[in-house]
N, C-alpha and C positions, 0 to 999 in steps of 0.2 A: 698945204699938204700936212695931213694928221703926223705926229710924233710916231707913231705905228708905223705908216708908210715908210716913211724915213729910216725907219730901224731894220724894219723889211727889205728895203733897196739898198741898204748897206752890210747885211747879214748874205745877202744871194752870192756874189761872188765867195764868199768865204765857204758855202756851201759848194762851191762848185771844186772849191781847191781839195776840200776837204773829203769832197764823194770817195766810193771804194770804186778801185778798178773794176771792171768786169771782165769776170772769168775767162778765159779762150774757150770758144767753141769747138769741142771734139766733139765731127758727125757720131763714130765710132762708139764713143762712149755712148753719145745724147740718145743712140738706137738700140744699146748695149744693156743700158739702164735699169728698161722696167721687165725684160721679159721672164726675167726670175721670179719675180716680186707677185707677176700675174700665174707664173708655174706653179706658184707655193699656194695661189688660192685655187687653182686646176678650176680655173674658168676664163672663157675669153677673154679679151679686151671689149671685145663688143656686150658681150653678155653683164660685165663687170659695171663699162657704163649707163645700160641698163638699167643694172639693180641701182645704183647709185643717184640718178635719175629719180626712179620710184620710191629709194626712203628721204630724198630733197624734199621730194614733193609731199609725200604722207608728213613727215618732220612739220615741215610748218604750215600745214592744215592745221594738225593739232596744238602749233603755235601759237597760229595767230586769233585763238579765241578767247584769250585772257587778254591779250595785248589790243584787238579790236573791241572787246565790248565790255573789260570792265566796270568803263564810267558808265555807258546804259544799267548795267549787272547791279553796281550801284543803286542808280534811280530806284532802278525797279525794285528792287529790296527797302527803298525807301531812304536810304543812307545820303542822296544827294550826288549831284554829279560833281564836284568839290572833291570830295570822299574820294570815288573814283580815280579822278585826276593825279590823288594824289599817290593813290596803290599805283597807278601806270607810272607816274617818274619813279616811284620806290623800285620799283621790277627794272625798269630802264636800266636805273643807274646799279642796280645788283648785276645786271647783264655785262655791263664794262669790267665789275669784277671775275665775274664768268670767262669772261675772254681772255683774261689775263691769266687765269688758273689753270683751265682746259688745254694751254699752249704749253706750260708747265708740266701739265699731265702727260699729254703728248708726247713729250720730249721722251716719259719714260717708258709708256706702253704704249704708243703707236696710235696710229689714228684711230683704227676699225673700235679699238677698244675703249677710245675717249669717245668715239660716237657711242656706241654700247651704254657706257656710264651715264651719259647725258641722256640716252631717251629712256634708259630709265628710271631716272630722278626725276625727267620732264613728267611721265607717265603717273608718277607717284603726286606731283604735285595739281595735276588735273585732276587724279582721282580725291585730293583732297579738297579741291575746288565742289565736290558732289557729295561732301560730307558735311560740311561748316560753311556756315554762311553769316556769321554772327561778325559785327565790325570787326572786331580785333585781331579774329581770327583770319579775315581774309586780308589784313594788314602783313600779316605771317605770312601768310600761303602765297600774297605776291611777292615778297622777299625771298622766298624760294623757289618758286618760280624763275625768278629774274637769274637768281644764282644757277639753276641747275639747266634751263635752257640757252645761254649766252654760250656756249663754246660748240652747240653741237653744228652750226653753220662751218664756221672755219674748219672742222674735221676733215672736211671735203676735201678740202684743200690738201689739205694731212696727206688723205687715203689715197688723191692722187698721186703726189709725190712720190707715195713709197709702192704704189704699184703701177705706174706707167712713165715714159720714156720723157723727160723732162721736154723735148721736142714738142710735147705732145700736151702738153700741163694745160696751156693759155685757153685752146678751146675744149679740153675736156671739166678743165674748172669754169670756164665760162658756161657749158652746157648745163653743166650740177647747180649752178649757182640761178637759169633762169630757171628752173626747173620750183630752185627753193621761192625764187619771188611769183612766180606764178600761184604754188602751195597757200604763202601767202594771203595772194589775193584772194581765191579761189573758199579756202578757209572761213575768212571774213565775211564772204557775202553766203557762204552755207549757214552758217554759225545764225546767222539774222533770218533767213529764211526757216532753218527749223523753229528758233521762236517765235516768227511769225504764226505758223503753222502750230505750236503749241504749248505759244502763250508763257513757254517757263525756258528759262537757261538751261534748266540739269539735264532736260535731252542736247543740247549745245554740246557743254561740256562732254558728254559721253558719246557724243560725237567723233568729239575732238580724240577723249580717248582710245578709241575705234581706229584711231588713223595712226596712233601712233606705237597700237598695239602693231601694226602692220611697218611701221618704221623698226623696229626692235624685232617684228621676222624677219625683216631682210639683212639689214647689221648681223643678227647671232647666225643666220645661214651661212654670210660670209663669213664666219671667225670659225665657223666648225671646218670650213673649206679649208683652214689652214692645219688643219691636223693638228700634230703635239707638237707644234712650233714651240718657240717664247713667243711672251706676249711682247716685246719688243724687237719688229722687222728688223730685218741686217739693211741695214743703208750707206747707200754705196759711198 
């Protein structure tokens, strides 16, 4: 047995002692919760998950076109797919920072607005994707990339929290979350069929940005729905 294991099999119980309680469930509250939070945006629940749904999915169409074909984007530019590889770990690992900050952000203005931020950073960096294509530059442009798209998945999460009924969290973030892996998918094999079809990336990319011009309608619709709120929800 590895040295790991062993540290592993002896660190578990002390995790177990160590866990936090979990909360007492009050029905009252857990139904109490969110109805405010959805009165303050003056649209259903149903409507709510909905639009939520729809900027998952637009979100990472427009995602996943930097992230599925940069190393081809590479080739084809001539740069090598080396090159490539290496803007996808740079974006990767700027995304972990991403997530770290966004949750940060969060904390102070709310989800709807850390999505907001994020798809429009992501939008800025796909339209820079259609301006420069010179190696060093698109060494850049996936480093912000990475940094401005990594947080706007989690927001989801966020948005739920603070506008529906904690009962209610596990499948309506499960919903928004297949919705985002579908986008995804969906993104990636668009993204290669219009170069198929025309031979160059920059219809791709503008694609991409197309989708997420409609991710940042449906975000700033909901944020107008809250009227002259603050930008940071009352949370229960």
């Amino acid at each position: 047995m590895s040295l790991g294991l062993v540290c592993a099999a002896a660190m578990l119980p002390l995790a177990f002692a160590l866990r936090r309680r979990a909360p007492a469930h009050d029905p009252a509250q857990a139904h109490s919760a969110g109805p405010g939070r959805r009165a303050a945006l003056a649209v259903s629940p149903g409507v709510l998950q909905g639009l939520l749904v729809v900027a998952g999915l637009a979100c990472c169409v427009a995602m996943s076109m930097p992230q599925v074909h940069i190393v081809a984007y590479c080739g084809d530019l001539g740069y090598g797919v080396a090159r490539g590889a290496e803007m996808l770990s740079l974006m990767l690992a700027c995304g972990v920072v991403s997530r770290v900050a966004s949750g940060l952000i969060a904390d102070r203005i709310g989800g709807l607005w850390t999505l907001m931020i994020g798809s429009v950073l992501q939008g800025a960096a796909l339209f820079l994707y259609l301006l420069f294509d010179g190696l060093a530059s698109l060494y850049v442009i996936s480093a912000l990339f990475g940094l401005f798209q990594g947080g706007i998945v989690p927001s989801y999460a966020i948005i739920v929290r603070e506008y529906f009924a904690p009962n209610e969290a596990g499948t309506r973030v499960g919903v928004v979350i297949m919705a985002t892996l579908f986008g995804m998918a969906l993104g990636g094999w668009l993204s290669g069929v219009i170069f198929d079809l025309t031979g160059s990336y920059q219809a791709a990319f503008a694609h991409g940005l197309a989708w997420n011009l409609l991710n940042g309608a449906v975000v700033f619709w909901l944020i107008s729905r809250r009227g002259s709120q603050s930008l940071r929800p009352a949370l229960a």
